[in-house]
N, C-alpha and C positions, 0 to 999 in steps of 0.2 A: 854911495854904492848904487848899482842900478837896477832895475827893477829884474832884469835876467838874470845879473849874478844871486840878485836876493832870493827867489824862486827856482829860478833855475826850471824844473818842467812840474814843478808841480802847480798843481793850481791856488787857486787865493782870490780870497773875496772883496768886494769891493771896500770896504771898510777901511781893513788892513791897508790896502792900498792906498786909499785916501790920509791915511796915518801917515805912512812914509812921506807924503806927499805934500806935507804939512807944511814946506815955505811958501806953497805955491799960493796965490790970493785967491784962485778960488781951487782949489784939488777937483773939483766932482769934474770943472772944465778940461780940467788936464787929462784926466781918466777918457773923457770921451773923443780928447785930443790924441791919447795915444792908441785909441779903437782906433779911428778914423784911419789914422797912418798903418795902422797894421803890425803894431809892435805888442799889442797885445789882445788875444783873440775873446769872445765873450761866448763861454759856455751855456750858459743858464743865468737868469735876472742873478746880479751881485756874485756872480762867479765867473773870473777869470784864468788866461795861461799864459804864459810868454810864446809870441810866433816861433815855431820851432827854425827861421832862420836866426831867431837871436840866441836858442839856447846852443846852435848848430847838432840838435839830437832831434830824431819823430819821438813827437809827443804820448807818454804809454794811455793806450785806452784802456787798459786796467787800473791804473792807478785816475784816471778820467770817472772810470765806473763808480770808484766808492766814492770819489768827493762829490758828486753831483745829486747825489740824494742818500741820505744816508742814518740809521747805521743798516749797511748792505754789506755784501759782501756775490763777489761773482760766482755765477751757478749757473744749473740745468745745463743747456745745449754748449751754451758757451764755455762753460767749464770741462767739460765732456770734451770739446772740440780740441779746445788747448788742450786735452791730458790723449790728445789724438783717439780719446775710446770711440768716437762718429766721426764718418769723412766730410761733412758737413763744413764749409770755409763758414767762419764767423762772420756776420752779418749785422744783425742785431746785437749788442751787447745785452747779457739778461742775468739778470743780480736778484738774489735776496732780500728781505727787509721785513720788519715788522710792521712799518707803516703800509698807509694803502697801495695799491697800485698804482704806478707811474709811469710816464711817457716823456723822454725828451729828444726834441731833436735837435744836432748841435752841429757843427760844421765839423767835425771827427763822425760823425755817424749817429745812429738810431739807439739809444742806453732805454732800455724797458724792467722796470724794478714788478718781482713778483711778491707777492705778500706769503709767507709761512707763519705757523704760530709761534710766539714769543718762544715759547720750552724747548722749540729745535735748534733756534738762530745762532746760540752757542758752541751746538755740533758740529764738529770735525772742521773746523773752520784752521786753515793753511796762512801765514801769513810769509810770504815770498818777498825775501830780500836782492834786491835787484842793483847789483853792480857796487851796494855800499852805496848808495844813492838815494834808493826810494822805497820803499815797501807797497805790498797791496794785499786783501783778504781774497782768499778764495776759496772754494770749498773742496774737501778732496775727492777723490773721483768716488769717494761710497757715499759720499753726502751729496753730491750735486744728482747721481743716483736716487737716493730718498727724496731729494727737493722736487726732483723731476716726477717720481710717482704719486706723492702727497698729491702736487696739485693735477693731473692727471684725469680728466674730468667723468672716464669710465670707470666701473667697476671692474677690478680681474679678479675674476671668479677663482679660477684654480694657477696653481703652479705653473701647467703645462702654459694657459694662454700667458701668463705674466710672460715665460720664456719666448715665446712667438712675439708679444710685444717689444721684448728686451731687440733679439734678433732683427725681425721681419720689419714693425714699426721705426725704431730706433738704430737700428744696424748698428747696435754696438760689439763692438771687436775687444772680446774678453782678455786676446793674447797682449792688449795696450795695458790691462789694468796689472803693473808690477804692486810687491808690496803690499799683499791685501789684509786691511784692516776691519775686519766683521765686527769686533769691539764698537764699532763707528754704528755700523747697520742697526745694532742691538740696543745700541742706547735711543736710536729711532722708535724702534720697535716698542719701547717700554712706555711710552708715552702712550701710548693709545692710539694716534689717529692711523685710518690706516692700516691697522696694526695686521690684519690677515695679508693686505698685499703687500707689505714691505717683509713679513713671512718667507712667502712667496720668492722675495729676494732674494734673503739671506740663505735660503736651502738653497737655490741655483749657484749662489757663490759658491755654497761649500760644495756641489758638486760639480764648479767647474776646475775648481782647484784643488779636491779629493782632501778637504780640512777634516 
């Protein structure tokens, strides 16, 4: 079986790889024989992808995001961007996580991991089945919302500036957010951190959707 049918587009680490690779007299040679040739691309040290002409698909940068550091899950802008709430074209990929902060650059682009407290990382967290193929974590648009205020390096004083933030800063487009889940906001809220500006939130939601 070949390393594309075995994988197919998701990634896989060097290890695994070397498993499979187990007639070969030396596997780590092979591995850096099949970089070379371009059959298989290197994300990150001991993390690999099949070239997307072997799998004949583009490779998902979402499902890219959580293998490469992890446990993440996609957030802030970039989750926002996909759920079309900012006009903002995705640039940067930027994920979640408990661990520290991270920076990698890859030949798919720029994946930057933000740190939130461990008590959040379980909220509203979306897991997106894609084609019967592949899964990936994302968060839904009232958590990538909270993620994005947590780390938010100002204080908002009142209701009114959070809404000019929301607006003005952020240009988020309320009419994108279908489906709204305040249950998500409020279990943010209970936790503590935050706890007046993410307030601040959840009253703008209910009145922008008259809850």
């Amino acid at each position: 079986m070949s390393i594309a049918s075995q994988f197919g587009i998701v990634p896989f680490d060097s290890a695994t790889l070397i498993s499979l690779l187990g007639d070969y007299k030396s596997a780590k040679d092979k591995v850096s024989s099949l970089e070379k040739k371009g059959e298989i691309i290197r994300i990150r040290k001991n993390l690999y992808v099949n070239a997307p002409q072997l799998v004949h698909v583009d490779i998902s940068k979402q499902l890219l995001a959580n293998h490469i550091y992890g446990p993440s899950y996609i957030s802030f802008q970039t989750a926002l961007a996909l759920y079309g709430l900012i006009p903002e074209r995705v640039v940067t990929y930027y994920s979640a996580s408990t661990k520290r902060k991270k920076q990698f650059t890859t030949p798919f682009g720029t994946f930057e991991y933000r740190t939130i407290p461990q008590q959040y990382f379980s909220i509203g967290i979306t897991q997106n089945i894609i084609e019967h193929t592949y899964t990936y974590l994302i968060a839904s648009p009232e958590k990538a919302l909270c993620d994005t205020i947590l780390l938010y390096t100002h204080r908002i004083q009142s209701k009114k500036a959070m809404f000019e933030y929301l607006i003005e800063d952020m240009r988020i487009d309320f009419s994108a957010l279908h489906n709204l889940r305040l249950g998500i906001v409020n279990q943010c809220i209970e936790y503590g951190y935050k706890k007046k500006e993410l307030t601040f939130l959840f009253e703008i939601l209910q009145d922008e959707y008259r809850i």
